[in-house]
N, C-alpha and C positions, 0 to 999 in steps of 0.2 A: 504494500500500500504506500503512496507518494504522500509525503506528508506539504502540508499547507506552503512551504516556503520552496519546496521542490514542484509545486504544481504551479506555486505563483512564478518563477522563475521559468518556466515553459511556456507562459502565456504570452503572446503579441503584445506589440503596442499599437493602438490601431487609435492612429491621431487625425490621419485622411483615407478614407474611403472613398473610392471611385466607384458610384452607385449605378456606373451604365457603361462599361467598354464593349468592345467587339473583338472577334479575330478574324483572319482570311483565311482562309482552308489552304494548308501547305501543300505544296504538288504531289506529293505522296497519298494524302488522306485518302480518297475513293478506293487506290490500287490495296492499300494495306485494310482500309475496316469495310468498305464496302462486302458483301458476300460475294464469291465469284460466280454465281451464276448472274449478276445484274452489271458485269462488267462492260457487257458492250454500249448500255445505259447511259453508264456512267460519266456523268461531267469530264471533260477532256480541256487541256490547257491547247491556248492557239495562240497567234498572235495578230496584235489589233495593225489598223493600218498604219503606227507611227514604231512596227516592231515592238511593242509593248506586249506584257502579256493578260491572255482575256482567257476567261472558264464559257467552253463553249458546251452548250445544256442540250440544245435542240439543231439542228444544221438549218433548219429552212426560219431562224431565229437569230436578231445577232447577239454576239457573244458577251458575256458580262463583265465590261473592260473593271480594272481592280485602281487605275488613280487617284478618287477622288476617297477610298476607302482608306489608302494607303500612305498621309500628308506629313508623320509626325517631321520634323526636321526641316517642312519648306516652306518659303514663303509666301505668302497667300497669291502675287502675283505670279507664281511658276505652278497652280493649282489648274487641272485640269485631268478628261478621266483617261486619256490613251497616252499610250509612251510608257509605260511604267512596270519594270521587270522585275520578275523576285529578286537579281540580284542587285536591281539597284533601291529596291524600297528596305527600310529597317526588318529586319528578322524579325521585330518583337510581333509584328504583325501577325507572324505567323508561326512563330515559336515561341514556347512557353518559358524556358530557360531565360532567353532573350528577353521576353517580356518583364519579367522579374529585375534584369538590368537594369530596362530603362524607367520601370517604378523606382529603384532609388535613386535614378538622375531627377528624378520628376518630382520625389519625396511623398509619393503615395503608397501607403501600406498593405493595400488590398484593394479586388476590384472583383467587379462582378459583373459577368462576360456573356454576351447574346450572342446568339448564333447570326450569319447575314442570312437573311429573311430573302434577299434574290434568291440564295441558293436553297431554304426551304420551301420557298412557294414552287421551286421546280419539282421538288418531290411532291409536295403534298396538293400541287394541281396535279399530279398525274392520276389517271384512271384504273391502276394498278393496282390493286391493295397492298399486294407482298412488297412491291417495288416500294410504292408510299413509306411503307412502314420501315422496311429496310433502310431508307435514306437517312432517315429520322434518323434509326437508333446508330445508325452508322456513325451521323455525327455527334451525337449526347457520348459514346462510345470512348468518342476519339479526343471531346473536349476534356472530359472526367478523369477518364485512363493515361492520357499524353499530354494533354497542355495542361491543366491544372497539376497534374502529377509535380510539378517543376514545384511547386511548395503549394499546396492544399491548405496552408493557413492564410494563405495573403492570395490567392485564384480558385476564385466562389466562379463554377460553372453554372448556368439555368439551363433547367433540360427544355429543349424543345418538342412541345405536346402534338403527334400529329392528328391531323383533321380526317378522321375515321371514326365520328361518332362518340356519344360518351364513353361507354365501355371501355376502348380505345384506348380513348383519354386515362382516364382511371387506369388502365393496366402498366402504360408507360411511365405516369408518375408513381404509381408505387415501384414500376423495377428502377428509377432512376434514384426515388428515394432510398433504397435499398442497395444503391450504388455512392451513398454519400450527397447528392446533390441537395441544396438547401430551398430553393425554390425553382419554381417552372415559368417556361410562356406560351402563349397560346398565341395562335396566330388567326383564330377563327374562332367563334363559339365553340366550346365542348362537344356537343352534340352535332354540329354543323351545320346546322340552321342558321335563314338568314335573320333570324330573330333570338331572341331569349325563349327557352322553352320550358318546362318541368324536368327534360331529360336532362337537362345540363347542372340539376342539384345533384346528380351523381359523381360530379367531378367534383361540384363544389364542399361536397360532402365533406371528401376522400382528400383534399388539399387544406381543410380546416382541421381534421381528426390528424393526417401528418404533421401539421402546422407548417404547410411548404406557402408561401406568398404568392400568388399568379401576378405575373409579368403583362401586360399590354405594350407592346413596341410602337406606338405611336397611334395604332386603326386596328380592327378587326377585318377581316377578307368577307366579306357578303357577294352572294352569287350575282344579288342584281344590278349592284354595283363594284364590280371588278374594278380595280386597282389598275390605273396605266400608265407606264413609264413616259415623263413628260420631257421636255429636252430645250435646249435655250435657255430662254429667258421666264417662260413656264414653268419650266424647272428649279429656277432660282427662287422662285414666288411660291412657288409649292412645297420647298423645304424649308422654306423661312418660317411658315406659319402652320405644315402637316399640323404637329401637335397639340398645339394650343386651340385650332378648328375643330378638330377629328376627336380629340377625348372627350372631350366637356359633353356632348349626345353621350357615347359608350358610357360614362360616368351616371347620367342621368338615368339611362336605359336597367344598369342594375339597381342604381337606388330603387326606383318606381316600379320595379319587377318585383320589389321586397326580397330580393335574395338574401339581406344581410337581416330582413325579420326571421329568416329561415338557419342562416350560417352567419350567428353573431363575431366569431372569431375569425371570419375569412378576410382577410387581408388580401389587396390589389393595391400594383403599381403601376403607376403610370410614366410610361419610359421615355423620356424625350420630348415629354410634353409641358417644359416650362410648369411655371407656376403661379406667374404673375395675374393671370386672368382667373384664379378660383375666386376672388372676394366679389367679384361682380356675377361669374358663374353662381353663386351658393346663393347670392342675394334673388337673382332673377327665379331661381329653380324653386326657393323657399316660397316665395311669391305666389308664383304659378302654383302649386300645392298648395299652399294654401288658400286660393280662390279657387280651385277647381275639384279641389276632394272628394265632395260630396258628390255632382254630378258623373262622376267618374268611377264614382265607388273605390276609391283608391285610401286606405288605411294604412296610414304609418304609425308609428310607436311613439317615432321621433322626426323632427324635420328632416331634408334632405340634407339639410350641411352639418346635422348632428353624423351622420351616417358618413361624411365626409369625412369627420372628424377622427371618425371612432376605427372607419375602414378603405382609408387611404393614403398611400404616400404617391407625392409626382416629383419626378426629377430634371433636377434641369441645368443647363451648361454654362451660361450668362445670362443671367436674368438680375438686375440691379433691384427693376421692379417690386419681384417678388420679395427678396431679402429687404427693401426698403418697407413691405408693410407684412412682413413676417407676422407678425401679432393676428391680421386677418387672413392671413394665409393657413396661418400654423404651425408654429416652430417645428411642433414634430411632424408634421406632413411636409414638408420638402425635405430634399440628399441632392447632394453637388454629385455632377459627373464632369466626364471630360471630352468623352464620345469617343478615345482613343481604341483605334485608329485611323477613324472616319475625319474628314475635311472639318469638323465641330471643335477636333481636340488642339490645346495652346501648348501643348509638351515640349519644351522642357520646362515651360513656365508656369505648371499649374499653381504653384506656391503663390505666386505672381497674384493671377487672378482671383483668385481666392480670395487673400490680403486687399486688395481692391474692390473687392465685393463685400466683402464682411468690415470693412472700415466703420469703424462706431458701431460695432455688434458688441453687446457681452458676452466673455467667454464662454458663459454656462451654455448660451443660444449657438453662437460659432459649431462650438463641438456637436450636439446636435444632429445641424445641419451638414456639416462634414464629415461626423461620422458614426455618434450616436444614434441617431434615427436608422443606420442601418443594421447597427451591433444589435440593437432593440429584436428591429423587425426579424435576425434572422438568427436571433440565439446567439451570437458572437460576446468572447468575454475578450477583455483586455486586460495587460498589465498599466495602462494608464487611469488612474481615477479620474472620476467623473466628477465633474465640478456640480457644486449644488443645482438643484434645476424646480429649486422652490418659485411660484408663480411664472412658469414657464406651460404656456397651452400648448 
């Protein structure tokens, strides 16, 4: 048995937490965790037209050049998505060792990693089941067993849930639970509906009894509004404000489903979606609820922004905004990220921005926000105490 100064002695210090990275699938990945009968399938590397390297999915599709994924190191004017080779982008991108490096160039302690969602919507739009599901667990697989491997106290993988219905759902998050992972994401309703349904209290069951947090990366996939890659200037417009548009319904949609009258302990996160917009979101939604209740038959326990309160975190990358009215936001509902190593992330400088953003924060709120709110949410202990957090909402 370890006694108390040998346990506290192995414990982290987790002073910034990066609530939202990413990685790129190493050119290995498919060949090694993929099964070999799905090989011919399988995502293949090409190259884009400026000799760059692109994961080509589908041949009569174009390929999914990796530039704008892969920025830590450049500056914002040599930003763009072709040209860009594994050997010339940072490893951490794609190595887990590596990645761990450049956390302590960056002085971030821990992080916690999505999959790219291009590369699951190719599995999980396909019509295959076996295929579908193979892809998935290929990659939960490969992030768990290989890249987190690289130190598992400071590389928190989220398994990716595939779109096969609750069942599905439920059976991939308990074997990923069962594989160490601390939370999931969904990329779609549980059940696969383009709606919220009853079937989908069976995932949320099974994610509250694990006590695993489900993930939202910006939108949910609905059939009758497919998802389309936009390009220009389009492009530019529609990653500025995906999140902060695209949650705020999702958010609405479970409150007024009562899923948290159902699953009080179920925790959702909202990935990428800022946080500056919840005080006027909670106010409008309250509103609405409460002038429309009765006519709608719609019975809450508690307001919509009580249920905000009780059953959300959002995370976000720069947001002045939100940290400026923390108090209606929620101190403990927002977590800093970085987006690393998507075009979002300031790496080497997140110490930087951070300090620039939390300017005239108190410490007890700072920490929190950088990195309490996520030790909270996913069971993490540290060797760093916690400053008092009396009169902290």
């Amino acid at each position: 048995m370890t006694t108390y100064l040998e346990r506290k002695a192995a414990l982290r210090e987790y002073r910034i937490i990066d609530a939202d990275c990413h990685t790129l699938e190493p050119p290995h990945l498919w060949k090694e965790w993929l099964p070999k009968q799905y090989q011919d399938r399988a995502p293949r590397l090409v190259k884009d037209e400026e000799g760059g390297d692109a994961w080509m999915f589908e041949p009569d599709r174009p390929p999914m050049v990796i530039g704008l994924v892969t920025t830590p190191g450049k500056r914002y004017e040599d930003f763009k998505w072709t040209g860009s080779t594994y050997e010339t982008i940072r490893k951490a991108c794609f190595d887990g060792k590596a990645r761990i490096e450049d956390m302590d160039t960056d002085g971030v302690d821990a992080e916690f990693l999505y999959p790219s969602q291009r590369t699951m919507h190719y599995f999980m739009g396909n019509t295959d089941v076996d295929f579908h599901r193979a892809g998935v667990q290929a990659h939960n697989n490969w992030l768990n067993d290989e890249f987190c491997a690289a130190d598992p106290e400071r590389l928190f993988g989220l398994a990716q849930i595939p779109n096969l219905g609750a069942d599905e759902a439920v059976a991939e998050l308990r074997r990923c639970h069962a594989r160490g992972f601390r939370g999931a994401i969904i990329s779609a309703w549980p059940a696969g509906e383009d709606d919220l349904s009853t079937e989908d209290d069976k995932f949320w069951a099974a994610a509250q009894e694990l006590n695993m947090p489900v993930s939202i990366h910006i939108n949910v996939q609905r059939k009758k509004t497919p998802q389309r890659q936009a390009s220009g200037i389009a492009s530019i417009a529609g990653m500025a404000f995906a999140g902060m548009l695209m949650f705020p319904p999702i958010m609405a949609e479970l409150i007024m489903s009562q899923t948290f009258e159902k699953f009080p302990n179920l925790q959702i996160v909202g990935t990428e979606v800022e946080a500056g917009w919840v005080p006027e979101a909670m106010e409008q939604l309250d509103n609405f609820y409460w002038r429309n209740r009765t006519w709608t038959n719609l019975k809450l326990k508690n307001l919509p922004s009580e249920y905000f309160r009780s059953n959300f975190l959002c995370t976000f990358i720069q947001d002045r905004t939100a940290v400026k009215n923390r108090y209606d936001v929620g101190v403990k509902n927002m977590a800093w990220s970085s987006d690393f190593p998507h075009h979002g992330n300031d790496w080497p400088y997140s110490r930087k921005v951070i300090n620039e953003m939390m300017e005239g924060v108190p410490e007890d709120e700072r920490h929190l926000i950088v990195a309490g709110n996520m030790m909270r949410l996913y069971g993490l202990e540290s060797a760093v105490r916690e400053p008092a957090l009396a009169g902290v909402r």
